[in-house]
Backbone as CSV, one residue per row, in Angstrom:
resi,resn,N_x,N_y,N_z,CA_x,CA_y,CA_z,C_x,C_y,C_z
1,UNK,-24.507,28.461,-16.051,-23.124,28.905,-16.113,-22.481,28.765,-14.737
2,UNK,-21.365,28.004,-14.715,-20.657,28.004,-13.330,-19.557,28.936,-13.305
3,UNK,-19.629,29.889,-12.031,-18.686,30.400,-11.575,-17.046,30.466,-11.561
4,UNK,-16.397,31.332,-11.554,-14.780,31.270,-11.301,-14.600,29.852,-10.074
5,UNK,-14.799,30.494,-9.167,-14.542,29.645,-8.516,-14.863,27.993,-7.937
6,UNK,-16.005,28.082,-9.173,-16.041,26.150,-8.966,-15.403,25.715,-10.258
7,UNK,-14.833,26.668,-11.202,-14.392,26.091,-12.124,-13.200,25.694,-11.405
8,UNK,-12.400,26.894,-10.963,-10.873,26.359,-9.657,-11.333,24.830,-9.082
9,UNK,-11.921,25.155,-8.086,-12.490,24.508,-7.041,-12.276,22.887,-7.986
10,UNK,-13.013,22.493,-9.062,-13.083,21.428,-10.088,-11.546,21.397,-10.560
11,UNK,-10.795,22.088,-10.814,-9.378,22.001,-11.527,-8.718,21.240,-9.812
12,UNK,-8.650,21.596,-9.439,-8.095,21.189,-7.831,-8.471,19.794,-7.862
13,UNK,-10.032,19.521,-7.663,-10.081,18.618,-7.160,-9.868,17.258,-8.328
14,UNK,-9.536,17.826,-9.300,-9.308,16.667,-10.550,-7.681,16.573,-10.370
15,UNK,-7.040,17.638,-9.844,-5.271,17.303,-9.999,-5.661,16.198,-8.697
16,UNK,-6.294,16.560,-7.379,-5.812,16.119,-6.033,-6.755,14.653,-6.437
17,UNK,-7.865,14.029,-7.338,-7.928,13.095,-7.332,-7.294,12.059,-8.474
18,UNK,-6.292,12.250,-9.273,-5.175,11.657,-9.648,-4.477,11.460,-9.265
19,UNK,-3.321,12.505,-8.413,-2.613,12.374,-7.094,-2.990,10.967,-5.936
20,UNK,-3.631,11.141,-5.465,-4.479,9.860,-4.839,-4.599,8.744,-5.190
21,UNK,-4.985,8.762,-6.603,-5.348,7.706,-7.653,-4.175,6.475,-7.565
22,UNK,-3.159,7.741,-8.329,-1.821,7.235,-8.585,-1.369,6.807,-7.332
23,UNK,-1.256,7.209,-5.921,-0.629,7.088,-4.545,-0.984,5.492,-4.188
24,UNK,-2.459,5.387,-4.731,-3.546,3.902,-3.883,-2.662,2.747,-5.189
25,UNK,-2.905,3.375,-6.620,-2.118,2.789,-7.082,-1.052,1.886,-7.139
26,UNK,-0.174,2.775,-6.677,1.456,2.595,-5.781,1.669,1.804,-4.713
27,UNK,0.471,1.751,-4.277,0.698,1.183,-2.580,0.390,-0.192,-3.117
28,UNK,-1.308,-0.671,-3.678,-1.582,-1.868,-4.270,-0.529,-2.710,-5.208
29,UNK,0.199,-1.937,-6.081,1.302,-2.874,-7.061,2.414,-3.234,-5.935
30,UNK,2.740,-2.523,-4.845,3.687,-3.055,-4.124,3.232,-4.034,-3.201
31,UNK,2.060,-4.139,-2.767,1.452,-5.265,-1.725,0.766,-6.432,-2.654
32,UNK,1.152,-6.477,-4.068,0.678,-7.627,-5.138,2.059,-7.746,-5.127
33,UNK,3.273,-7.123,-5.150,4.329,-7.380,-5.451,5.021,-8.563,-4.054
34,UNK,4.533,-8.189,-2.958,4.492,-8.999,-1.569,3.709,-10.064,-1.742
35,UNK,2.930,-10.380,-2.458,1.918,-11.282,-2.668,2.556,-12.398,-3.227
36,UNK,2.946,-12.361,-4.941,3.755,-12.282,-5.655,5.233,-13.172,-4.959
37,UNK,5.793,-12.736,-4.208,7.097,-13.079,-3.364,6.689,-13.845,-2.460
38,UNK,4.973,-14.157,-1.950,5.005,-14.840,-0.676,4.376,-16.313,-0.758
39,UNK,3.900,-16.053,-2.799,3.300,-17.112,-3.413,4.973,-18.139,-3.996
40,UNK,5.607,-17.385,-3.990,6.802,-18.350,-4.726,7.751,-18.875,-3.512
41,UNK,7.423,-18.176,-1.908,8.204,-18.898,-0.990,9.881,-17.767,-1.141
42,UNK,9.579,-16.878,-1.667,11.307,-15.764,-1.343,11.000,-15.241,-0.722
43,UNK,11.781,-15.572,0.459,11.766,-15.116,1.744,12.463,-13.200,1.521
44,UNK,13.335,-13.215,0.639,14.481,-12.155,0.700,13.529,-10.780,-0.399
45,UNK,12.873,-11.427,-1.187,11.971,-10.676,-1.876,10.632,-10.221,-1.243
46,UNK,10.144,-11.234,-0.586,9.415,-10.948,0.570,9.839,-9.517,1.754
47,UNK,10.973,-10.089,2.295,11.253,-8.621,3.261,11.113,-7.557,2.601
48,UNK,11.949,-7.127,1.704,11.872,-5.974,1.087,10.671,-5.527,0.914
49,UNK,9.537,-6.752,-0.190,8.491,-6.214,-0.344,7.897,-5.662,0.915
50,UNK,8.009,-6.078,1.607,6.890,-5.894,3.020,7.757,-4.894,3.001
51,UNK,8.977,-4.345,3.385,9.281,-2.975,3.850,8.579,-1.732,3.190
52,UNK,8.587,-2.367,1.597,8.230,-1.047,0.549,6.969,-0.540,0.701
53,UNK,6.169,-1.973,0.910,4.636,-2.015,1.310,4.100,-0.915,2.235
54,UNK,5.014,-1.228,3.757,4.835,-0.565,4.808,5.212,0.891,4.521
55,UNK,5.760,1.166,4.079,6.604,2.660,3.947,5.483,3.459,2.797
56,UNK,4.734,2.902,2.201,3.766,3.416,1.012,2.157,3.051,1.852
57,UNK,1.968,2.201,2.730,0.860,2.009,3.625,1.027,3.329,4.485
58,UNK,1.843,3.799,5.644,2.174,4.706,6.206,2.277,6.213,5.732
59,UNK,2.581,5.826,4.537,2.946,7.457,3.571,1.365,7.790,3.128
60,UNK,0.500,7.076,2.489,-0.930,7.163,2.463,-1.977,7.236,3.204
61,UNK,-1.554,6.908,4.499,-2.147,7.107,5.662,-2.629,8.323,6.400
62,UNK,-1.087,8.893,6.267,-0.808,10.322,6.569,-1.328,10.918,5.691
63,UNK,-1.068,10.607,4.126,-1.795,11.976,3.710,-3.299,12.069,3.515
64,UNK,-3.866,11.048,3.915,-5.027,11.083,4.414,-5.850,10.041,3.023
65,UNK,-5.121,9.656,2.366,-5.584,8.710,1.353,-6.901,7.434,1.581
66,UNK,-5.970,6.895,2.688,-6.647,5.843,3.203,-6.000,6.110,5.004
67,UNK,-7.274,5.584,5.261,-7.935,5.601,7.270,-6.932,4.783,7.856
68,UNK,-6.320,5.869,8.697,-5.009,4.860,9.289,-5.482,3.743,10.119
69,UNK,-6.470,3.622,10.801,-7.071,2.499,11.250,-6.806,0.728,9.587
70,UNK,-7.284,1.097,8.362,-7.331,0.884,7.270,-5.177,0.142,6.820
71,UNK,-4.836,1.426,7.285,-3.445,0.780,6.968,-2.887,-0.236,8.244
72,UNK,-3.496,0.506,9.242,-2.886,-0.644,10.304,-3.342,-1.993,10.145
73,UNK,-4.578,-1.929,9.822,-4.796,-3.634,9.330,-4.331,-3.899,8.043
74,UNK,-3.680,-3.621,7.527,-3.384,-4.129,5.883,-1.897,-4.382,6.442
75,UNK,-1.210,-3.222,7.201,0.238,-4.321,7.929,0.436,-5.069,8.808
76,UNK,-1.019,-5.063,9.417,-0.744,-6.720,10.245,-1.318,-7.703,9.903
77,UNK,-1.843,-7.219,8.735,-2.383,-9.203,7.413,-1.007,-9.409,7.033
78,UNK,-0.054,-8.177,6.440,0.994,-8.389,5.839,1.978,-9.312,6.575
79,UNK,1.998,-8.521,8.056,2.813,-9.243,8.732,2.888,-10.853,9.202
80,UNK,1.234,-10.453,9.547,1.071,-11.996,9.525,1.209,-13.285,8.680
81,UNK,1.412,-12.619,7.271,1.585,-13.835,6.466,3.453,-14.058,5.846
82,UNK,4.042,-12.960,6.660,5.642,-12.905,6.601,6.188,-13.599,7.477
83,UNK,5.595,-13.329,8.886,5.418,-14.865,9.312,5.736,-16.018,9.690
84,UNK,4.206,-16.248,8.621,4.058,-17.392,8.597,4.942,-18.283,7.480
85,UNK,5.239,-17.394,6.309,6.554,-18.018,5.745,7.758,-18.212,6.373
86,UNK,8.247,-17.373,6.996,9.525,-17.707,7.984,9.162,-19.015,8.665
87,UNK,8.169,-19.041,9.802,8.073,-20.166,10.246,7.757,-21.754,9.437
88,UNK,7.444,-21.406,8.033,7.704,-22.843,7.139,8.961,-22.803,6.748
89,UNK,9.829,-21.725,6.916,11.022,-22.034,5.867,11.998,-22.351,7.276
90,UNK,11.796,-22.147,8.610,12.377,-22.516,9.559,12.294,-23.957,9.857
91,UNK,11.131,-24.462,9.157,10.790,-26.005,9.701,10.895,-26.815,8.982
92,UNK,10.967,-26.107,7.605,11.912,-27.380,6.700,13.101,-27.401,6.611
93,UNK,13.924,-26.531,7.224,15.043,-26.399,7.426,15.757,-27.083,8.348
């Protein structure tokens, strides 16, 4: 028989790992969504994405989701491949 308080303790940690779930969720559909924009060459769909990206990389960071060490490299792959589209769409231009 388990206790009051690991039954709590278990209710907690099942809300706070959906919460999370859903957060890593959120962050991944928006950096497929950058993906997505950087495979078709839109530059303008691209920015945004990368902004939304960054702002949901940073927001997960903090709340301790994922290792800010972890987000800082996931926005400078991002960056780096934003880029590197600018600089093709500068040179066929």
């Amino acid at each position: 028989m388990i206790n009051k308080s690991a039954e709590k303790r278990e209710r907690q940690n099942s809300v706070r790992r959906m919460r999370n779930r859903a957060a890593k969720s959120t962050m991944r559909t928006a950096i497929k969504k950058f993906d997505a924009a950087i495979a078709a060459g839109d530059k303008d769909a691209a920015a945004s994405a990368l902004d939304l990206s960054f702002k949901l990389l940073d927001s997960t960071a903090s709340k301790g989701i994922i290792h800010t060490n972890t987000a800082s490299r996931k926005k400078s792959r991002l960056h780096a491949r934003f880029n590197k589209l600018n600089a093709q769409t500068q040179v066929e231009a």
